[in-house]
C-alpha positions in Angstrom: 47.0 103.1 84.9 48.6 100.9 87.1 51.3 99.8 84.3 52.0 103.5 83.9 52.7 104.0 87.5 55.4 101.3 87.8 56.6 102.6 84.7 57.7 106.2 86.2 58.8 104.9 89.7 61.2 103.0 87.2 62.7 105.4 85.8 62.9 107.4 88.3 64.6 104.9 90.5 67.1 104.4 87.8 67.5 108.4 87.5 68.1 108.9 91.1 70.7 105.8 90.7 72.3 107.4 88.3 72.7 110.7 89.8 74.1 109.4 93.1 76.6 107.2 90.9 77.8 109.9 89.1 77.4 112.5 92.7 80.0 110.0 94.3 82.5 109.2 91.4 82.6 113.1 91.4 83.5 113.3 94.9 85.9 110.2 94.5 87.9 112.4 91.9 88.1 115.4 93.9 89.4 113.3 96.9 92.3 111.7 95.3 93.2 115.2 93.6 93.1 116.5 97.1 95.0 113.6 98.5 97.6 113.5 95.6 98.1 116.9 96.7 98.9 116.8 100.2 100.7 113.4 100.1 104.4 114.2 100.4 106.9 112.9 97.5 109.5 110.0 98.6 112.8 109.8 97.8 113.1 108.1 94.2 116.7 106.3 95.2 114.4 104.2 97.5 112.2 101.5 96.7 108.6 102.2 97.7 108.0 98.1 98.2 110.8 97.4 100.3 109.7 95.8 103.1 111.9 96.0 106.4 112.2 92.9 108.5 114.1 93.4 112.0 113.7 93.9 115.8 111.6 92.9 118.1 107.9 94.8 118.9 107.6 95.7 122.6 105.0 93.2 124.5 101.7 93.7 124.7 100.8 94.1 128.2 96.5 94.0 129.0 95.5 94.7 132.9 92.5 93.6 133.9 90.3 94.6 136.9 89.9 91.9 139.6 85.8 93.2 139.6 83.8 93.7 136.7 82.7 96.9 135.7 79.3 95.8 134.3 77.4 93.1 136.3 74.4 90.4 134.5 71.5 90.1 137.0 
């Protein structure tokens, strides 16, 4: 009896596996169509790899309080 019980929760372990692998590919397909979608098209005359290398980034300025907000007791 025992043998027969491990035998079903097998399978259906494997079942629900199976259907939540196939659920998500599913919904993996439908978001790239809707993604493909709303992505706009580049210009073709321009290559998509090109990396630009130039200027200077502003500074990174952090402030900091001269009291801490949360206190160990």
């Amino acid at each position: 009896m025992r043998g027969l019980t491990l035998l079903i929760a097998t399978i259906l372990t494997f079942g629900y596996g199976f259907a939540a692998q196939a659920a998500m590919t599913v919904d993996r397909a439908e978001t790239f169509r809707r993604v493909a979608r709303a992505v706009e098209t580049g210009d073709p005359t321009v290559d998509a790899n090109h990396i630009w290398y130039g200027g200077m980034l502003a500074p990174v300025t952090v402030e900091a309080t001269a009291q801490p907000k949360c206190t160990l007791t």
